[in-house]
N, CA, C and O atoms as a Tinker XYZ file with bonds, in Angstrom:
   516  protein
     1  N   -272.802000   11.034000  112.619000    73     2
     2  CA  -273.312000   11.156000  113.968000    64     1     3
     3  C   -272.441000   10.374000  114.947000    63     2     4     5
     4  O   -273.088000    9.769000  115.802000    81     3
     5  N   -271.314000   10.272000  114.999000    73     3     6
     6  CA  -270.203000   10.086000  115.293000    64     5     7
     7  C   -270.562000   10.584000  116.982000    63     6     8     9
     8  O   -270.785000   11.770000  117.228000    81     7
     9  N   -270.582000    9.493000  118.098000    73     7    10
    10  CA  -270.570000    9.908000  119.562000    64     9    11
    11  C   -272.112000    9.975000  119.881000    63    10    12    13
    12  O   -272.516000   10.295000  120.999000    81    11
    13  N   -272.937000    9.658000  118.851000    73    11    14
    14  CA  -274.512000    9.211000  119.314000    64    13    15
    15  C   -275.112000    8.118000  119.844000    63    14    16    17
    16  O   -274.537000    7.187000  119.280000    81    15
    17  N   -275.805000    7.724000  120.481000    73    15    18
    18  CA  -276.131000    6.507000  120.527000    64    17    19
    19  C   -277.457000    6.259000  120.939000    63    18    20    21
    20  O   -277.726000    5.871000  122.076000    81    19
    21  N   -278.555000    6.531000  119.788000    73    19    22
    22  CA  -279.421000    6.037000  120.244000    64    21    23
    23  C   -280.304000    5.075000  120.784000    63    22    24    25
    24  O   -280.395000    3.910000  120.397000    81    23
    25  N   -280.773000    5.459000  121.444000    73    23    26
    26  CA  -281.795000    3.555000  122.189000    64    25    27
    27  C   -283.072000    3.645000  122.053000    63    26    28    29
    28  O   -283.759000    4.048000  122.992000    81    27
    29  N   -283.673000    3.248000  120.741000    73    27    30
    30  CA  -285.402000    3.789000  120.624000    64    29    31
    31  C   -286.279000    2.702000  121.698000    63    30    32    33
    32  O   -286.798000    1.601000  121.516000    81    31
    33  N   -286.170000    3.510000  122.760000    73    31    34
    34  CA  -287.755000    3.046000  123.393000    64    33    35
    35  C   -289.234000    2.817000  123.227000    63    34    36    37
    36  O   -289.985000    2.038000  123.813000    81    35
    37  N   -289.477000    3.786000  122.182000    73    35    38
    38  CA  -290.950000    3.594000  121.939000    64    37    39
    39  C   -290.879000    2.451000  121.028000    63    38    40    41
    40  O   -291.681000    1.521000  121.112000    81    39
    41  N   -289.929000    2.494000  120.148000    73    39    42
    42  CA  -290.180000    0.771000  119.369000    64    41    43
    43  C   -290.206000   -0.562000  120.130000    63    42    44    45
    44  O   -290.464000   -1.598000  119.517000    81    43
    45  N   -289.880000   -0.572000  121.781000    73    43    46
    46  CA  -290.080000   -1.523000  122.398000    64    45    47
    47  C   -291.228000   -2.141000  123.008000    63    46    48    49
    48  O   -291.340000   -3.205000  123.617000    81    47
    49  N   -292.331000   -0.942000  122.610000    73    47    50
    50  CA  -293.352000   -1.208000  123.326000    64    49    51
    51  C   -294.338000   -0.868000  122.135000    63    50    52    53
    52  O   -295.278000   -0.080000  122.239000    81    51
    53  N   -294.122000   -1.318000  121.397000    73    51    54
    54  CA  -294.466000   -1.253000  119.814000    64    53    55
    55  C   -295.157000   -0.004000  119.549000    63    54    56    57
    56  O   -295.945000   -0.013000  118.603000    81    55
    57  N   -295.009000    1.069000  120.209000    73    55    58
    58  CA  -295.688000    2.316000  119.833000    64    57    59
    59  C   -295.443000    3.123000  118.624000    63    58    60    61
    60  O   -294.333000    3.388000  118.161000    81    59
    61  N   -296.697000    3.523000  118.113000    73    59    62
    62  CA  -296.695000    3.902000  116.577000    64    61    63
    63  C   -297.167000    5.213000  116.022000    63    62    64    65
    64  O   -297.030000    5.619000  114.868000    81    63
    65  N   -297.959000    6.023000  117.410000    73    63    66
    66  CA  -297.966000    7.605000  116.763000    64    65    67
    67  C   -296.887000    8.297000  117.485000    63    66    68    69
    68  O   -296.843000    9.496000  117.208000    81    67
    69  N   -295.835000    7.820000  118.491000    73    67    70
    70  CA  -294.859000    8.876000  118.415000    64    69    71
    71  C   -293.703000    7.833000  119.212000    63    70    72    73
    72  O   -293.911000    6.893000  119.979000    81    71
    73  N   -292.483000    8.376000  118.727000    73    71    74
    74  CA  -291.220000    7.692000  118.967000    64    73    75
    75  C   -290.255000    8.252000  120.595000    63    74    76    77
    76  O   -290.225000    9.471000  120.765000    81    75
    77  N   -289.670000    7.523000  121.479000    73    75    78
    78  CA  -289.383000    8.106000  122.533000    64    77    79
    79  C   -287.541000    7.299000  122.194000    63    78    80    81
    80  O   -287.296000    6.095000  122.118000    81    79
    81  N   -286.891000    8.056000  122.105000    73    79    82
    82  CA  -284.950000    7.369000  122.882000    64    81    83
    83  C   -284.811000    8.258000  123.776000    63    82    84    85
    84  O   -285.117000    9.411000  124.080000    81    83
    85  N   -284.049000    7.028000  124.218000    73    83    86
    86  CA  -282.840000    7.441000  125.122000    64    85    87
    87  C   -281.285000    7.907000  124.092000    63    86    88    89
    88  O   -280.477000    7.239000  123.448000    81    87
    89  N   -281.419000    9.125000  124.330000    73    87    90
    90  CA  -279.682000    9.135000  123.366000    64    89    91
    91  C   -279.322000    9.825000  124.459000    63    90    92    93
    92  O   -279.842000   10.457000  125.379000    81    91
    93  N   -277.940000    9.401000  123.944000    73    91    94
    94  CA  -276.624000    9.949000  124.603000    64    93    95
    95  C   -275.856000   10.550000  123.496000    63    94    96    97
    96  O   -276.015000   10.187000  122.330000    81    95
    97  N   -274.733000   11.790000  123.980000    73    95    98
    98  CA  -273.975000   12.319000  123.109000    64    97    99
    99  C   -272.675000   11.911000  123.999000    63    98   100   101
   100  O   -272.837000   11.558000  125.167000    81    99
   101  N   -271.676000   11.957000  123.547000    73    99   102
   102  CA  -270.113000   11.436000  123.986000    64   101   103
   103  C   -269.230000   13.293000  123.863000    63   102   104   105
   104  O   -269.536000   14.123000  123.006000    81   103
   105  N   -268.596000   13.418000  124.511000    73   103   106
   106  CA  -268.124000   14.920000  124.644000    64   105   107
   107  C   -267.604000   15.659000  122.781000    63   106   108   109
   108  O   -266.657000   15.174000  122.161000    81   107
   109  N   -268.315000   16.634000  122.321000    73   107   110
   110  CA  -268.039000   17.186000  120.959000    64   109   111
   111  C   -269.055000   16.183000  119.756000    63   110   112   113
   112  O   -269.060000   16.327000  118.533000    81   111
   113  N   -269.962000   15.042000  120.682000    73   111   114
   114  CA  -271.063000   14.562000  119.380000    64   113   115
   115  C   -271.579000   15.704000  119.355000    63   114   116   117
   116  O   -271.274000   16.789000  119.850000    81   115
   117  N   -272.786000   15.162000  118.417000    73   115   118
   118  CA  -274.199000   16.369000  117.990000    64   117   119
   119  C   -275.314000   15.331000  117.543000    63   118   120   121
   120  O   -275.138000   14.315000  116.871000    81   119
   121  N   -276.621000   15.868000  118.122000    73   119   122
   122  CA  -277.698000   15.241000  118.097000    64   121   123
   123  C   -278.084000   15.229000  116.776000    63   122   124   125
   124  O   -279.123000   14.573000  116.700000    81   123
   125  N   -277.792000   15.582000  115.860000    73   123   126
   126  CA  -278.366000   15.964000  114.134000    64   125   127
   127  C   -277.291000   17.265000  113.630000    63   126   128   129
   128  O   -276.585000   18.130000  114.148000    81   127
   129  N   -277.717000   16.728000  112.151000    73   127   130
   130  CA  -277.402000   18.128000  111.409000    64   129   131
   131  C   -278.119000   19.169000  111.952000    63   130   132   133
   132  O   -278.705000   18.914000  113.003000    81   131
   133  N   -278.207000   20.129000  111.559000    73   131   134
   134  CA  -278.697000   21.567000  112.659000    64   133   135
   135  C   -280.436000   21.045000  111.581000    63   134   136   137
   136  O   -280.253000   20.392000  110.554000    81   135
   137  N   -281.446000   21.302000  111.857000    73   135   138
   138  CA  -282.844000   20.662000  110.988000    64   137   139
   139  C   -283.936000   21.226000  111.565000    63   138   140   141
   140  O   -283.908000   21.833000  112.636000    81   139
   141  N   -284.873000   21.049000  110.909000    73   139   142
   142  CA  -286.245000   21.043000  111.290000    64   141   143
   143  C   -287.408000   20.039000  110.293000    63   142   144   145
   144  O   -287.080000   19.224000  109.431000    81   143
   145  N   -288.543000   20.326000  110.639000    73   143   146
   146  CA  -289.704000   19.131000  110.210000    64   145   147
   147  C   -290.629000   20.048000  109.821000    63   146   148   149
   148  O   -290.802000   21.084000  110.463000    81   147
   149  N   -291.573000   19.636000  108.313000    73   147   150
   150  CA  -292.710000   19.664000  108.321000    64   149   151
   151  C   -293.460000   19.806000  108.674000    63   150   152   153
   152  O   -294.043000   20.890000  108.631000    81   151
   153  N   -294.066000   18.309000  109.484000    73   151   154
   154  CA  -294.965000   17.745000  109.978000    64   153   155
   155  C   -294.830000   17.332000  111.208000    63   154   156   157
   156  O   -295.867000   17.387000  111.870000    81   155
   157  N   -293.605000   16.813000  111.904000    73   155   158
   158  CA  -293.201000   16.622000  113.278000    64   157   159
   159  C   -293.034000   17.551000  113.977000    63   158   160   161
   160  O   -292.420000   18.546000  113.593000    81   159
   161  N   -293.836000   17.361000  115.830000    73   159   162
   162  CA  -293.123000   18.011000  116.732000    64   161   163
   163  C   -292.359000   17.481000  117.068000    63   162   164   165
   164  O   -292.289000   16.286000  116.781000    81   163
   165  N   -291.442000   18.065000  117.808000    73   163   166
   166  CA  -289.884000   17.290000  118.825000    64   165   167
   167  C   -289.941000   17.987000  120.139000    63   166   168   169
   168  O   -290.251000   19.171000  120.264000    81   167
   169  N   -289.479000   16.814000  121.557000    73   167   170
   170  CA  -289.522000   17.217000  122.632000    64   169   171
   171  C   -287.581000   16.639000  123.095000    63   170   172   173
   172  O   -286.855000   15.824000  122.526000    81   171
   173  N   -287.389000   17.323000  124.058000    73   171   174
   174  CA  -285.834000   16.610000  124.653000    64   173   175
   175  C   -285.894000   17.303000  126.035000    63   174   176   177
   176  O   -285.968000   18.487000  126.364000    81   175
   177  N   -285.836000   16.155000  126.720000    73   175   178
   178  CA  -285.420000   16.511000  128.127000    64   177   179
   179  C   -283.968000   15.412000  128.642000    63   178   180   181
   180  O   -283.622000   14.233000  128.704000    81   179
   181  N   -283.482000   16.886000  128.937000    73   179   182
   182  CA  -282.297000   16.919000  129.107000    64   181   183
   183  C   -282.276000   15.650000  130.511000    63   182   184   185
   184  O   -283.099000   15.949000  131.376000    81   183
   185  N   -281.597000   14.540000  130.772000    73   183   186
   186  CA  -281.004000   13.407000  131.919000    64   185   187
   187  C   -279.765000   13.772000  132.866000    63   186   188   189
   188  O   -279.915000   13.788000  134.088000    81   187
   189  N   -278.742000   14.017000  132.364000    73   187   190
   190  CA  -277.615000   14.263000  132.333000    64   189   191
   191  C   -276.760000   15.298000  131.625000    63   190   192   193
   192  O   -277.052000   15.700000  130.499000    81   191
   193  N   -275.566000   15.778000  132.384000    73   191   194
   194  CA  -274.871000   16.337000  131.048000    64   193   195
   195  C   -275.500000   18.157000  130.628000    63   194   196   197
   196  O   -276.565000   18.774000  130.673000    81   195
   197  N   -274.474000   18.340000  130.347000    73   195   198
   198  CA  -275.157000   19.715000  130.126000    64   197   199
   199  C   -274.386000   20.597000  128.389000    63   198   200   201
   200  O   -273.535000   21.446000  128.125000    81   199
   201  N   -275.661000   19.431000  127.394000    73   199   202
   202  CA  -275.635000   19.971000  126.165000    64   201   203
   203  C   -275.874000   21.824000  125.560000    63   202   204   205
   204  O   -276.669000   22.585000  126.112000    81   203
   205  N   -275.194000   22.133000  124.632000    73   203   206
   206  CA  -275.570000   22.987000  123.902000    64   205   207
   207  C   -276.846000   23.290000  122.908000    63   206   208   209
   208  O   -276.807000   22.785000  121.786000    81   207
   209  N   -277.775000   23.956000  123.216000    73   207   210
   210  CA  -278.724000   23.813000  122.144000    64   209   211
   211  C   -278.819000   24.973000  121.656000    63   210   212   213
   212  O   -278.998000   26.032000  122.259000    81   211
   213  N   -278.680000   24.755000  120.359000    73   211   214
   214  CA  -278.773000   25.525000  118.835000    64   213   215
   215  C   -279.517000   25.435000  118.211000    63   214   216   217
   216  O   -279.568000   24.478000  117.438000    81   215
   217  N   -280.798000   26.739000  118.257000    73   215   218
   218  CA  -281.684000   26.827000  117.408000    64   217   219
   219  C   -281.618000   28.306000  117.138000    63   218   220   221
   220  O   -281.456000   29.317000  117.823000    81   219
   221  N   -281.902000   27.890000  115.223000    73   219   222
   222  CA  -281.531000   29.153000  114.543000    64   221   223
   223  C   -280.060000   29.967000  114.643000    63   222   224   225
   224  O   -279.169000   29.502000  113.932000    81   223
   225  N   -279.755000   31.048000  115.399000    73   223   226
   226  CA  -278.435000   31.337000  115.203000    64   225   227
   227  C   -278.366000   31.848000  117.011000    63   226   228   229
   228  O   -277.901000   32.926000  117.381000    81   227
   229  N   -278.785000   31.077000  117.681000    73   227   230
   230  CA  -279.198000   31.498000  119.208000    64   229   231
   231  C   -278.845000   30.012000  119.859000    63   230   232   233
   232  O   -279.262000   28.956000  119.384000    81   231
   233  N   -278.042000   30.117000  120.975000    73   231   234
   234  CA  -277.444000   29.006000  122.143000    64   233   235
   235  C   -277.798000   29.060000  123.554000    63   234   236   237
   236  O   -277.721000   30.109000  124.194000    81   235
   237  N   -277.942000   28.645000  123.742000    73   235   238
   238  CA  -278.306000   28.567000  125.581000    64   237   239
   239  C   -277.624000   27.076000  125.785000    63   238   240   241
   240  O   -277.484000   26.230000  124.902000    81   239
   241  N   -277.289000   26.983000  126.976000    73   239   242
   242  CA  -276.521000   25.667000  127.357000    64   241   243
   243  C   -277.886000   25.180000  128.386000    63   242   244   245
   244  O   -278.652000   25.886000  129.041000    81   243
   245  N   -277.830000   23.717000  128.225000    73   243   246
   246  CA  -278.909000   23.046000  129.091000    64   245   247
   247  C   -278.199000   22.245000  130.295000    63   246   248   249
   248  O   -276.989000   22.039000  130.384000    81   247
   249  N   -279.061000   21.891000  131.083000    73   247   250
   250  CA  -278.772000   21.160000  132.318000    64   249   251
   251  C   -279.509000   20.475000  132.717000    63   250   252   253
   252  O   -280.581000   20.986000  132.391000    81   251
   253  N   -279.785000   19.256000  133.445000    73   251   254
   254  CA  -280.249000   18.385000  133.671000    64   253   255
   255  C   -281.521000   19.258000  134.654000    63   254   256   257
   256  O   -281.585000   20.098000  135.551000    81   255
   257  N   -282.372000   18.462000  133.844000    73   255   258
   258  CA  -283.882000   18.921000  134.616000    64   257   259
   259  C   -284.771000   19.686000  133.468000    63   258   260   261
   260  O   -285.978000   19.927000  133.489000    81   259
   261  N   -283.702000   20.024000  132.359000    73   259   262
   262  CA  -284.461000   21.423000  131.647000    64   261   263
   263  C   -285.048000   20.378000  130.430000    63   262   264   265
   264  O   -284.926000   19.156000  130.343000    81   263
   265  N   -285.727000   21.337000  129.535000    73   263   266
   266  CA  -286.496000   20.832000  128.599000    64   265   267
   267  C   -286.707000   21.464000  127.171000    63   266   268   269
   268  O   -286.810000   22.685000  127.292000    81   267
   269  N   -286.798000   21.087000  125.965000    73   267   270
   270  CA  -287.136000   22.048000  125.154000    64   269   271
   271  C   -287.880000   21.393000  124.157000    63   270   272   273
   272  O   -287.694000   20.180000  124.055000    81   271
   273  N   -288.754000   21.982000  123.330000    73   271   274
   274  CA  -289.521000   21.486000  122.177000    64   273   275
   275  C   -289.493000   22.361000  120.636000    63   274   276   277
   276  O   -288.983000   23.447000  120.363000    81   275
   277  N   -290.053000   21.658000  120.023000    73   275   278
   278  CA  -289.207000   22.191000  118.635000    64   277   279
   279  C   -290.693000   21.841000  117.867000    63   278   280   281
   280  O   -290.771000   20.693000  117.430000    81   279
   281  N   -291.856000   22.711000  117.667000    73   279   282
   282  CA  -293.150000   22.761000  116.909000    64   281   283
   283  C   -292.480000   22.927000  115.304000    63   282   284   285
   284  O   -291.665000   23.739000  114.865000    81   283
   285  N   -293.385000   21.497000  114.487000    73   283   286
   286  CA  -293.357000   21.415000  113.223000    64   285   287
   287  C   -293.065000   22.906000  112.608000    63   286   288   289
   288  O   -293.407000   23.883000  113.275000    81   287
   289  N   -292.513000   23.058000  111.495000    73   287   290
   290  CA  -292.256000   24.344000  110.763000    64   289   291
   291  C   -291.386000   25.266000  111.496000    63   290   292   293
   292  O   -290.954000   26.191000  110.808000    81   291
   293  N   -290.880000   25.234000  113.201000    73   291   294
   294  CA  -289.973000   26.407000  113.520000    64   293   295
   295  C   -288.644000   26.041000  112.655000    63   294   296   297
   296  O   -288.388000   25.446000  111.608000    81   295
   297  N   -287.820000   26.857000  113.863000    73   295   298
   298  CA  -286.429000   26.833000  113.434000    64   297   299
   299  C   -285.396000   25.822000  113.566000    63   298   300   301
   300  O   -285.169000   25.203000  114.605000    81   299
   301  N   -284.768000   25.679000  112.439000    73   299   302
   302  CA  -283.557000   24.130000  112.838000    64   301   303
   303  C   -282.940000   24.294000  113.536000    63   302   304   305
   304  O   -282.458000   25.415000  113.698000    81   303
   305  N   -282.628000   23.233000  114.328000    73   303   306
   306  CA  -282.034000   23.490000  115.400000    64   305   307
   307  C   -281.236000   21.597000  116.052000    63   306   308   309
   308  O   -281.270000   20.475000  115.548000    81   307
   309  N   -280.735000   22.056000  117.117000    73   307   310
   310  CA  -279.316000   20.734000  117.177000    64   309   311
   311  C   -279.189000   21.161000  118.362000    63   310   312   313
   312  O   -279.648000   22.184000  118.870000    81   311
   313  N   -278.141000   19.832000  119.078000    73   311   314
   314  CA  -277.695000   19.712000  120.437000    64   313   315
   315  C   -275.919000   19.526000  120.279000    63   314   316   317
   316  O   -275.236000   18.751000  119.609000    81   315
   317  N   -275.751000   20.069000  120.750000    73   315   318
   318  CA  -273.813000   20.266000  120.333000    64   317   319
   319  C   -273.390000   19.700000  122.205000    63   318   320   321
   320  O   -273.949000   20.377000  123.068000    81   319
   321  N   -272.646000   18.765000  122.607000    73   319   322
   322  CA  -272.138000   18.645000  123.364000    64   321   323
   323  C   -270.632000   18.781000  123.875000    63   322   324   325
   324  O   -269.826000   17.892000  124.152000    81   323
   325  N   -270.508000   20.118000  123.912000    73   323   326
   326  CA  -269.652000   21.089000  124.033000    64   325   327
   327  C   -268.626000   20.789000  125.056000    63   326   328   329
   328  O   -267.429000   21.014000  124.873000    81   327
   329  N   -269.297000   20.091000  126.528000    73   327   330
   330  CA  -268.478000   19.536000  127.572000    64   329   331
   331  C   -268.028000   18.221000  127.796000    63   330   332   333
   332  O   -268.481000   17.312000  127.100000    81   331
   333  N   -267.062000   17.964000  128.820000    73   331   334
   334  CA  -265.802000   17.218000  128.675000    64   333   335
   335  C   -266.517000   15.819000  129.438000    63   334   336   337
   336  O   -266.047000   14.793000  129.928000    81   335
   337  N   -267.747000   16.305000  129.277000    73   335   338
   338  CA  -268.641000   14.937000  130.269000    64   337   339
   339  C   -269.798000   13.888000  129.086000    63   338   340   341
   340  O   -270.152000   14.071000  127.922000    81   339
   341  N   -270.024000   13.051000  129.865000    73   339   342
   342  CA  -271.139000   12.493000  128.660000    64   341   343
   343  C   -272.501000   13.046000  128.596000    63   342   344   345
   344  O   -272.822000   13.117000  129.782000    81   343
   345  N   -273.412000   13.446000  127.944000    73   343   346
   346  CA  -275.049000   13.969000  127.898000    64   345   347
   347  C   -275.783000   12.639000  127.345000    63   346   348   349
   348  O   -275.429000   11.816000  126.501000    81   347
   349  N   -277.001000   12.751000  128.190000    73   347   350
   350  CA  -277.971000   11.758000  128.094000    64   349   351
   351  C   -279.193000   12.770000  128.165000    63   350   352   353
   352  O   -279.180000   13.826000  128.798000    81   351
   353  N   -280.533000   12.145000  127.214000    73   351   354
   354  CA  -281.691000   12.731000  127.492000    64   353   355
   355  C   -282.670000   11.863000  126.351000    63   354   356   357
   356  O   -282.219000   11.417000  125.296000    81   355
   357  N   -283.768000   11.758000  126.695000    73   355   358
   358  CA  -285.180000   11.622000  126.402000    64   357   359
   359  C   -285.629000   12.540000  125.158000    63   358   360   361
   360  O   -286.035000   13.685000  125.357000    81   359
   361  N   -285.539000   11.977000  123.839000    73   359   362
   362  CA  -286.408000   12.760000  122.394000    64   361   363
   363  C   -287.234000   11.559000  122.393000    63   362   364   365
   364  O   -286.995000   10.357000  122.502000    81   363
   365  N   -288.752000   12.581000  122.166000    73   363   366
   366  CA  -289.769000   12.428000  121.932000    64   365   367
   367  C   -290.357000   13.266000  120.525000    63   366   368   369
   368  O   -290.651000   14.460000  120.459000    81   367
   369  N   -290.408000   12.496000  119.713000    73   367   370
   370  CA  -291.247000   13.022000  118.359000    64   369   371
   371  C   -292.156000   12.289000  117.835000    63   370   372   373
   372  O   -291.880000   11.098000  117.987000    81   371
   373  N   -293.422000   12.519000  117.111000    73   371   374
   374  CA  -294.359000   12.209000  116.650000    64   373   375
   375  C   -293.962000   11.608000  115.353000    63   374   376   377
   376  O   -292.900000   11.828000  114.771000    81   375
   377  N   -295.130000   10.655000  114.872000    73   375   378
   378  CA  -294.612000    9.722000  113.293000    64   377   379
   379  C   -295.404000   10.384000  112.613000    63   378   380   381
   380  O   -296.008000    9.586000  111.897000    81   379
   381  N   -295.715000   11.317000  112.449000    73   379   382
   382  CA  -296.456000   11.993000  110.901000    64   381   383
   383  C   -295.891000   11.552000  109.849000    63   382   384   385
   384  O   -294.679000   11.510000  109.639000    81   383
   385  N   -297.136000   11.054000  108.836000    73   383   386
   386  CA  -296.867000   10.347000  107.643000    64   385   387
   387  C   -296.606000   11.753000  106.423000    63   386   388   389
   388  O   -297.386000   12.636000  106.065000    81   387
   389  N   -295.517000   11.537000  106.123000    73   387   390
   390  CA  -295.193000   12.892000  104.775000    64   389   391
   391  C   -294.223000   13.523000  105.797000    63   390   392   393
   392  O   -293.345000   13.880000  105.011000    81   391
   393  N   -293.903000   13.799000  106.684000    73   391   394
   394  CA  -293.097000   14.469000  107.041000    64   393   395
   395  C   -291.951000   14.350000  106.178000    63   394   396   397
   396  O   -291.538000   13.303000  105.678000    81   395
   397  N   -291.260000   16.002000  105.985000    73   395   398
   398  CA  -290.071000   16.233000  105.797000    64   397   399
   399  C   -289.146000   16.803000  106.669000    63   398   400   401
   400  O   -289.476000   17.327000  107.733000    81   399
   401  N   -287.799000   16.707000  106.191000    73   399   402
   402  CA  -286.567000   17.036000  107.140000    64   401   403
   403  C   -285.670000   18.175000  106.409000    63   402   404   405
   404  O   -284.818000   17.615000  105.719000    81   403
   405  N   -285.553000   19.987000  106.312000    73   403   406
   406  CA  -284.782000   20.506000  105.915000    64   405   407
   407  C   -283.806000   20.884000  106.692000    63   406   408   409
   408  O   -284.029000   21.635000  107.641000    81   407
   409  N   -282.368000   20.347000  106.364000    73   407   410
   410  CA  -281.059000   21.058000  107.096000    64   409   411
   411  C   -280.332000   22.527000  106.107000    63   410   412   413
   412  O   -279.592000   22.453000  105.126000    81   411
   413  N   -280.894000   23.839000  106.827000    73   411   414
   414  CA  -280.057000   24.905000  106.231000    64   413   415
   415  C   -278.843000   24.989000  106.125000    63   414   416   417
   416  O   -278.569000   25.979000  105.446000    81   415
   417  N   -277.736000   24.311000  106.537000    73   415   418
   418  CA  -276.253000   24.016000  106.538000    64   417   419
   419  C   -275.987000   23.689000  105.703000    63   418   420   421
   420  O   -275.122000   24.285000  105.062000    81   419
   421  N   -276.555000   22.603000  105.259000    73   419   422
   422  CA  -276.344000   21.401000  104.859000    64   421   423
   423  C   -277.034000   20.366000  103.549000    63   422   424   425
   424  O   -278.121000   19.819000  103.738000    81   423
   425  N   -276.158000   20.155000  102.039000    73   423   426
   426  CA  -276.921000   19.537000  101.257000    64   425   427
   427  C   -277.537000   18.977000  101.477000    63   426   428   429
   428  O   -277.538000   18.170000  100.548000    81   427
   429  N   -278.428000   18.625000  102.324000    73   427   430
   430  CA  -278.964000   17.473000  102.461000    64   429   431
   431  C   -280.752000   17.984000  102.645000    63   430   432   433
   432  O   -280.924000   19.117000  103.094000    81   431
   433  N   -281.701000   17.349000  102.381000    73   431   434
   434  CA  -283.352000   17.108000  102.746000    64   433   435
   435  C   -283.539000   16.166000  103.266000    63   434   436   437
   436  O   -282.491000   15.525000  103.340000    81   435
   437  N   -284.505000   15.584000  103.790000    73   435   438
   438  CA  -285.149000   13.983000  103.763000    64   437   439
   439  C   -286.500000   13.801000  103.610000    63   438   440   441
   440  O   -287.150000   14.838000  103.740000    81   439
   441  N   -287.374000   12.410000  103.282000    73   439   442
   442  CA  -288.375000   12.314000  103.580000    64   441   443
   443  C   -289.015000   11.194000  104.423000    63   442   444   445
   444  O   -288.684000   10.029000  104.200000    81   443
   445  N   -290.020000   11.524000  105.495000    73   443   446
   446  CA  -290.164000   10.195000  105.600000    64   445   447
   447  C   -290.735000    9.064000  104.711000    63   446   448   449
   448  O   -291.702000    9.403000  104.029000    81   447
   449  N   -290.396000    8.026000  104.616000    73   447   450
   450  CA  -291.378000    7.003000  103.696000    64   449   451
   451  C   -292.288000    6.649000  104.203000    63   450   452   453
   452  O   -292.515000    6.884000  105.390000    81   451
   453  N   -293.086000    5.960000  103.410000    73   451   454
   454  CA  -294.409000    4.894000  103.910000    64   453   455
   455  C   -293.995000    3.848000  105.075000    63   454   456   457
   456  O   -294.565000    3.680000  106.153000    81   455
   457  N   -292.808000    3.167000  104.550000    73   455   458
   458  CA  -291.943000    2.128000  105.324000    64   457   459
   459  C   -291.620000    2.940000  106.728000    63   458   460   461
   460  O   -290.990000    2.293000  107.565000    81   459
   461  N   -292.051000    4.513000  107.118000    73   459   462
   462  CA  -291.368000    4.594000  108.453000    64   461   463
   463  C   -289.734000    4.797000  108.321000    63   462   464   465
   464  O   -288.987000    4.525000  109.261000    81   463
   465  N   -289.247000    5.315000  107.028000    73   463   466
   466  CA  -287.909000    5.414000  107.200000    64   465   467
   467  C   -287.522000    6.379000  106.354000    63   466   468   469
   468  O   -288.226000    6.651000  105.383000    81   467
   469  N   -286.174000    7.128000  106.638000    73   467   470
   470  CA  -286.242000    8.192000  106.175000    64   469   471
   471  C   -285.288000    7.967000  104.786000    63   470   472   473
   472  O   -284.569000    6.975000  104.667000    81   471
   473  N   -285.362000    8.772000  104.004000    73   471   474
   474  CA  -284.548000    8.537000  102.793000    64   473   475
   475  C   -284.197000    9.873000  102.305000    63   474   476   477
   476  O   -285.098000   10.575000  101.847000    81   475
   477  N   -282.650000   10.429000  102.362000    73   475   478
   478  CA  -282.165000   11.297000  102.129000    64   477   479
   479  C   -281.550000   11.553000  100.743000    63   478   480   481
   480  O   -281.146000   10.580000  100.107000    81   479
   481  N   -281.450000   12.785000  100.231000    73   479   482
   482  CA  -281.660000   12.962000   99.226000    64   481   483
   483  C   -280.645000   14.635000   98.974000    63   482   484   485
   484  O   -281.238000   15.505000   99.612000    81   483
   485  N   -279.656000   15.099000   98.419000    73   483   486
   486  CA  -279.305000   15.788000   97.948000    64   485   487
   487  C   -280.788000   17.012000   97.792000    63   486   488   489
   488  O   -281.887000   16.587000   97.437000    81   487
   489  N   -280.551000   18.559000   98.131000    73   487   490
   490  CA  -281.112000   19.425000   98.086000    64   489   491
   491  C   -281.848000   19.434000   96.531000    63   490   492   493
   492  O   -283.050000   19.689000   96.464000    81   491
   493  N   -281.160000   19.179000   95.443000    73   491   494
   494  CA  -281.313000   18.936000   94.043000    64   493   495
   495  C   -282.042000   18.075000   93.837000    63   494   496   497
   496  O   -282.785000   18.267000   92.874000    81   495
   497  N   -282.196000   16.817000   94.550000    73   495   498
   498  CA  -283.305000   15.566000   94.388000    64   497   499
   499  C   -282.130000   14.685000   94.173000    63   498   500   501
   500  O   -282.536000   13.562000   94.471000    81   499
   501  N   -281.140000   14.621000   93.886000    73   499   502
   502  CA  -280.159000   13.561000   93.158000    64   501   503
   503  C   -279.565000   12.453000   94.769000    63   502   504   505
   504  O   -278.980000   12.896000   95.758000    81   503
   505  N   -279.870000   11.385000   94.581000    73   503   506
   506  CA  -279.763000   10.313000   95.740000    64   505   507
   507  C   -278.174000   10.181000   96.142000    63   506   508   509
   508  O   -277.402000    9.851000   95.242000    81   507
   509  N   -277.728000   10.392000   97.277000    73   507   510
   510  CA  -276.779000    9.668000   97.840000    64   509   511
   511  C   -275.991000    8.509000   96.957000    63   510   512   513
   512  O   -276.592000    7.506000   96.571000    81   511
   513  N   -274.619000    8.733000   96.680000    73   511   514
   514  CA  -274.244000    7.395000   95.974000    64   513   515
   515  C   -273.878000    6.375000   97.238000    63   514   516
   516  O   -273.534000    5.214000   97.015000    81   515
């Protein structure tokens, strides 16, 4: 995640059923592997910057003001920052306990833990060396 930088806000104000950052992407980051959730919704409103969003095999470019949400079980989906400027915006997602994380690209699953943290795991089950 090379050109991310998140700033979790909701952990500052010790909030515990749903998480708010501030991220920024740097020109050609990406907000995630392309993914989706279980159990989590996801919200992003766009600050700055005018990211790419990729959900499923469909793009629309965003612009400051716009918004999008991503209901538990849809389609995976990602923010590609395509332009030569920096993107900033506001994700908002919920802490559902059991949530999982599948990336179709990509070996990879996750789960959340008890601990609130995620632990990734090879499609096969076999752990990260």
């Amino acid at each position: 995640m090379e050109g991310r930088i998140k700033r979790p806000l909701g952990d500052l104000f010790g909030l515990q059923n749903f998480g708010v950052n501030l991220t920024s992407l740097a020109p050609g980051a990406i907000s995630a592997l392309k993914h989706c959730h279980s159990a989590q919704d996801e919200f992003v409103f766009i600050i700055e910057g005018r990211p790419t969003l990729i959900v499923g095999t469909e793009e629309v470019e965003l612009q400051p003001g716009t918004c999008a949400g991503f209901p538990k079980q849809g389609q995976a989906h990602m923010l590609l920052n395509r332009s030569s400027d920096p993107c900033v915006y506001l994700e908002i997602g919920d802490r559902t306990k059991g949530d999982r994380a599948e990336y179709p690209d990509d070996d990879i699953k996750a789960e959340l833990g008890a601990d609130g943290k995620w632990l990734f795991r090879h499609k096969d089950g076999r752990a990260y060396a």
